[in-house]
C-alpha positions as CSV (number, residue, x, y, z in Angstrom):
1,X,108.3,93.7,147.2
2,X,108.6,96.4,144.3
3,X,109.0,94.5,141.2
4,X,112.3,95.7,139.2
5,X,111.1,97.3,135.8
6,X,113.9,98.4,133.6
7,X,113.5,100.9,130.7
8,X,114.8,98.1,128.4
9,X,111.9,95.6,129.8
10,X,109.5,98.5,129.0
11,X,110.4,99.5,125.6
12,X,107.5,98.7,122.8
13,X,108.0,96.0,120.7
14,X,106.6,95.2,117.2
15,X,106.7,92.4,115.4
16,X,105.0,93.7,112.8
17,X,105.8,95.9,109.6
18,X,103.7,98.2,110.3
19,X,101.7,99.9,107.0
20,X,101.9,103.8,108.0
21,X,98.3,104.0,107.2
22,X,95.8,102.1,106.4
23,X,94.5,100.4,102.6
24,X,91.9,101.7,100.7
25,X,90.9,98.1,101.3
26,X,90.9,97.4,104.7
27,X,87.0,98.4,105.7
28,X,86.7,95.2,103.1
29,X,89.1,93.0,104.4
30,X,87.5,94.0,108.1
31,X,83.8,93.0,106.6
32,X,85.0,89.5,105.1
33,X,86.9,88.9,108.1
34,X,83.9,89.6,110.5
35,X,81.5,88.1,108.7
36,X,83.1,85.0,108.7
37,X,83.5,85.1,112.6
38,X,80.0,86.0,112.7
39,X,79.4,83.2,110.7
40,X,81.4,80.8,113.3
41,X,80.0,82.0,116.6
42,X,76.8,81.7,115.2
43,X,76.9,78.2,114.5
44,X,78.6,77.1,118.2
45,X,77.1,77.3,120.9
46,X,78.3,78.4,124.5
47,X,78.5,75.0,126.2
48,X,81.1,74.3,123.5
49,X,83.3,76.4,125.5
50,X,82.6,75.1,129.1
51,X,86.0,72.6,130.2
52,X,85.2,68.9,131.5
53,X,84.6,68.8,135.1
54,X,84.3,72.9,135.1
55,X,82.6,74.3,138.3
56,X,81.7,77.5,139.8
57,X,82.5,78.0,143.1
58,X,79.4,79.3,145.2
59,X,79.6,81.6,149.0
60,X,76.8,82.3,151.3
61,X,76.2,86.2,151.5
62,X,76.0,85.5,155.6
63,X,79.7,84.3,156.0
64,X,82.3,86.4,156.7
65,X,84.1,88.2,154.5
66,X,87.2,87.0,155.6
67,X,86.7,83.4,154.5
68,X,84.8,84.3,151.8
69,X,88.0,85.8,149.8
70,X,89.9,82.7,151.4
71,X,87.3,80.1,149.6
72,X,88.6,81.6,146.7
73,X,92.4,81.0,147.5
74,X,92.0,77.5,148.7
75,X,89.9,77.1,145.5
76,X,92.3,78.6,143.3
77,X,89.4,80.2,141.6
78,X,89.7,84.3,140.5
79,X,85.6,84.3,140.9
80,X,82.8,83.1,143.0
81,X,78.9,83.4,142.9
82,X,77.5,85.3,145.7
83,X,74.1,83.7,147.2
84,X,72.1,85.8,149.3
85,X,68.6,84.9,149.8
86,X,68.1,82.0,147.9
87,X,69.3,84.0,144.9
88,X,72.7,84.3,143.0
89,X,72.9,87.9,143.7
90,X,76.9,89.0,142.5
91,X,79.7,87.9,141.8
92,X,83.4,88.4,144.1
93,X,86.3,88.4,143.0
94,X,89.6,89.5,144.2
95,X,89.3,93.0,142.6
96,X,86.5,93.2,144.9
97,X,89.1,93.4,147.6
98,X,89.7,96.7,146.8
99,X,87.6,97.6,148.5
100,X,89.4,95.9,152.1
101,X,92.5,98.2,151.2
102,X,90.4,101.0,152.1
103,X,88.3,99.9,155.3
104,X,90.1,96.6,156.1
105,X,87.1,96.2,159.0
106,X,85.1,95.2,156.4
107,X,86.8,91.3,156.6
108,X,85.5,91.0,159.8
109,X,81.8,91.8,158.5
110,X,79.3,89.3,157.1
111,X,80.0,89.1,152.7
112,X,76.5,90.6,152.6
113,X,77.9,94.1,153.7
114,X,79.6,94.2,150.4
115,X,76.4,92.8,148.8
116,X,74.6,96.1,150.2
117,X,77.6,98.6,149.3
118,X,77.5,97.3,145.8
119,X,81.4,96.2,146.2
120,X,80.7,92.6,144.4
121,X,79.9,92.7,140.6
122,X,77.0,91.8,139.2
123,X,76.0,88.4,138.5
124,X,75.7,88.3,134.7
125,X,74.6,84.5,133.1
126,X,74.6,83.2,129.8
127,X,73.0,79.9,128.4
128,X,75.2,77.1,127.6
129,X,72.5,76.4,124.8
130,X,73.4,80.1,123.9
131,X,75.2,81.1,120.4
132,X,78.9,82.1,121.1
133,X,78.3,85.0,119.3
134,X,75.3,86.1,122.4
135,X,78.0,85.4,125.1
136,X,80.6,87.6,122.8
137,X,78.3,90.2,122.4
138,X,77.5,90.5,126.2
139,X,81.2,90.7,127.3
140,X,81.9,93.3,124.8
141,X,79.3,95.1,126.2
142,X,79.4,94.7,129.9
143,X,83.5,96.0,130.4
144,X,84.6,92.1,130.4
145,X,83.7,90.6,133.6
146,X,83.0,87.1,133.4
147,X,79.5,85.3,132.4
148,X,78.5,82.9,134.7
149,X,77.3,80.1,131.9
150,X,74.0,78.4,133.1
151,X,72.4,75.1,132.2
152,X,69.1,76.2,134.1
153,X,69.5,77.1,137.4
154,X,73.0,75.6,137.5
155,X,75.9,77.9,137.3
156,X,78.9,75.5,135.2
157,X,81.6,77.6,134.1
158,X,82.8,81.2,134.4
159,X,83.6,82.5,130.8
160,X,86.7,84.9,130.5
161,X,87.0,87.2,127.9
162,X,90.3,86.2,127.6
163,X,89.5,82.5,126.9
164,X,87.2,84.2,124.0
165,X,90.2,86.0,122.4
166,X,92.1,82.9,122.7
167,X,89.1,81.2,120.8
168,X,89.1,84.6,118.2
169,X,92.7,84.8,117.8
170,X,93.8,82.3,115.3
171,X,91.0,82.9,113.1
172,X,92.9,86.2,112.4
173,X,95.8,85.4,113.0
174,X,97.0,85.7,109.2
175,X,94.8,88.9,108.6
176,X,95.9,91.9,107.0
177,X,94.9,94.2,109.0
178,X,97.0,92.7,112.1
179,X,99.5,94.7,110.4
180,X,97.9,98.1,110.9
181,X,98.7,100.1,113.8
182,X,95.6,100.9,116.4
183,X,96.2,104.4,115.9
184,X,95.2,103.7,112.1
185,X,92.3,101.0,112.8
186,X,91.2,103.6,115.7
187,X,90.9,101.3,118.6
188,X,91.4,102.1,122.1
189,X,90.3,104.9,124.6
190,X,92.6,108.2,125.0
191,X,90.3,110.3,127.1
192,X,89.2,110.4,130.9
193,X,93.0,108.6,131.9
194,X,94.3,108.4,135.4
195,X,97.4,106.9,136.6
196,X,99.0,106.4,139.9
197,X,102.4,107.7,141.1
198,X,104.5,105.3,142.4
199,X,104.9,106.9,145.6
200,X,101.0,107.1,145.9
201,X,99.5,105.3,148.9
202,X,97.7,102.0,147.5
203,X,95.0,102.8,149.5
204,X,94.4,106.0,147.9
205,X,95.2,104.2,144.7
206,X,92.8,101.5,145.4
207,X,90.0,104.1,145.8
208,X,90.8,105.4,142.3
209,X,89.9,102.0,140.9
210,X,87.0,101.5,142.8
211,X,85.4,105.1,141.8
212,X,86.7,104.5,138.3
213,X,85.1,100.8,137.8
214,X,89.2,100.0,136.9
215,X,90.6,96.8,137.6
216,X,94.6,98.4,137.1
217,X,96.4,101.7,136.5
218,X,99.7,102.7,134.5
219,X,101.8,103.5,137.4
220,X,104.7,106.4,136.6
221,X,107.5,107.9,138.0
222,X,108.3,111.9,136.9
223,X,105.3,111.0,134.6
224,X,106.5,108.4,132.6
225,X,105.0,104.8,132.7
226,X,106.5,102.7,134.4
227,X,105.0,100.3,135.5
228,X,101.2,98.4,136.2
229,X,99.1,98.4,139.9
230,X,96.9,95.5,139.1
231,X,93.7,95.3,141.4
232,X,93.7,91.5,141.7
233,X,97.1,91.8,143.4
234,X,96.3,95.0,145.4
235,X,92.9,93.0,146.2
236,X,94.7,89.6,147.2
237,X,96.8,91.0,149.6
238,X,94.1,93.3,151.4
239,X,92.2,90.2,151.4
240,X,94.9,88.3,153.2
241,X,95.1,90.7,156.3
242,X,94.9,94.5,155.3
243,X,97.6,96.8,153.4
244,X,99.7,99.5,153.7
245,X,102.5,101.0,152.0
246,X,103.0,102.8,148.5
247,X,102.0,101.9,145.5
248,X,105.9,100.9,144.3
249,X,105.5,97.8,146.5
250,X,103.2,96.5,144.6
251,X,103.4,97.4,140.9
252,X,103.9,95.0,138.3
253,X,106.1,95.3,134.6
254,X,102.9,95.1,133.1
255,X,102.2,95.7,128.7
256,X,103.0,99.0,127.2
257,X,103.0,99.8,123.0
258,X,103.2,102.5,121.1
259,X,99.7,104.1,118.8
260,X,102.2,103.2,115.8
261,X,102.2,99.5,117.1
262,X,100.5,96.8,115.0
263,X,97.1,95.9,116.2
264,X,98.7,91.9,116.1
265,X,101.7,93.1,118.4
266,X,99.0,94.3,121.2
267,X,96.9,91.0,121.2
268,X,99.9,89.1,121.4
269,X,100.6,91.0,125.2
270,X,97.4,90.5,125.7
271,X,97.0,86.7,125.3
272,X,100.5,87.2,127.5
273,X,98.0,87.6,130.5
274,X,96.9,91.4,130.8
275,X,93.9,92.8,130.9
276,X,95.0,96.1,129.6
277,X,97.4,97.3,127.3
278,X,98.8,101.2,127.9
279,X,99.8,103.4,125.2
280,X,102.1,105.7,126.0
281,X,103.9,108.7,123.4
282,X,107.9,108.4,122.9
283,X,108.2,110.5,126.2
284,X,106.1,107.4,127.4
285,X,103.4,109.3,129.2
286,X,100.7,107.5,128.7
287,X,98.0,108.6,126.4
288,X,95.8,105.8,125.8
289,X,94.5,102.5,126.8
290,X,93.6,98.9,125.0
291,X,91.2,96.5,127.3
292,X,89.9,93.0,126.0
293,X,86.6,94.8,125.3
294,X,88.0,97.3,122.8
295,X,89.3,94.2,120.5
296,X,86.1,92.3,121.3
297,X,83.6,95.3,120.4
298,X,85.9,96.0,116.8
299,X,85.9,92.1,116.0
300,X,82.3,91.9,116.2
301,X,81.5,95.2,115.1
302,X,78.7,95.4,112.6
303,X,78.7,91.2,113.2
């Protein structure tokens, strides 16, 4: 079912005063403030992070698809290592079901298929003797997916880049320059957009993602945002049997702000649960976009 988004739901927030631009200051408040973090994540090390009784779910590259994306429902897991020869080749997840919304034969087909199409992501590890700040580094670098941490050859945890924000957060969380808009502090990406129209077949919508490396688009009506196609949701369902429909069915409210909005007002929506954050113009057509690795990459920048 569509979800209901009213203009009211969608309108930007701030909960910041917002300094119209930025101190003369602020490149030295930005250098104190990220040399201290670099300071922290120095000093702890990845394992520090990984919960009691964590484990990472693992699926033979031979089984079928099918039950592969249902391991990781029964498992309530949003990831799973991929083993194909003896190796931990990939890693699926349910944006990798985007993949079924286009061809939904490929359930039927042994998990290696997607192996060979490159439709799993890469298996990327960190050491749980690893400094914090190596792990932070590499999701900032890599577009976010999760790091498999590793105690040898023994995968323990999957490490979110939002569990690393969450970690980040409160260390800034009284910082002046939360106050600044990301217009002013430059953060964000406002070129190379796509969104989807809300009348848009998913399917045609899920092949956007999947030739973009997206994992959700702004979805508009008459060119104004409203609302978010996530791929874990398009992916779940494909997963569960094949889609069809448009994309309306299956758009989320999702997090919207304004370039004027205060760079502390977007991480809040973010630690609400999105992976993105779409800025949109007072028409709100969307001209930008704010991922966990844009506020990774400018807290450790020059760390």
């Amino acid at each position: 079912m569509a979800t209901e988004t009213s203009e009211d739901a969608m309108e930007v927030e701030a909960h910041y005063s917002v300094p119209t631009s930025p101190a003369p200051h602020i490149d030295a408040l930005l250098v104190t403030a990220r040399s201290q973090l670099h300071q922290y994540l120095s000093s702890h090390a990845v394992h520090e992070l990984v919960p009691a009784h964590s484990r990472v779910l693992i699926v033979d590259a031979n089984i079928c698809t099918q039950h592969a994306f249902r391991a990781l429902g029964e498992n309530d897991v949003r990831a799973a290592a991929v083993l194909h020869n003896g190796s931990l080749c990939g890693m699926l997840t349910l944006t990798s079901a985007l993949h079924v919304a286009c061809d939904s034969q490929l359930l039927s087909r042994p998990l290696y298929t997607f192996v060979q199409q490159s439709a799993v992501q890469p298996f990327i590890s960190v050491s749980a003797d690893a400094a914090q700040l190596h792990a932070a580094r590499l999701l900032s670098q890599t577009g976010s997916p999760p790091l498999a941490v590793m105690h040898g050859s023994e995968a323990l945890h999957w490490l979110f880049a939002e569990r690393l924000l969450a970690l980040l957060e409160p260390r800034f969380r009284d910082a002046p320059f939360l106050r600044y808009s990301i217009g002013s502090l430059q953060l964000g990406r406002y070129t190379d957009l796509v969104t989807a129209d809300m009348r848009m077949r998913v399917e045609d919508a899920a092949r956007v993602m999947i030739s973009r490396g997206l994992d959700s688009l702004p979805v508009t009506a008459g060119g104004r945002v409203v609302g978010v196609l996530d791929g874990e949701v398009v992916g779940a369902a494909a997963a569960a049997g094949g889609i069809g429909g448009e994309v309306c069915a299956f758009m989320q409210q999702g997090a919207v702000c304004a370039r004027e909005e205060a760079l502390g007002s977007v991480i809040g929506k973010l630690r609400d649960g999105w992976r993105r954050v779409f800025v949109a113009d007072e028409q709100r057509v969307v001209i930008g976009v704010i991922g966990l690795g844009h506020l990774l990459r400018f807290f450790l920048s020059a760390a």
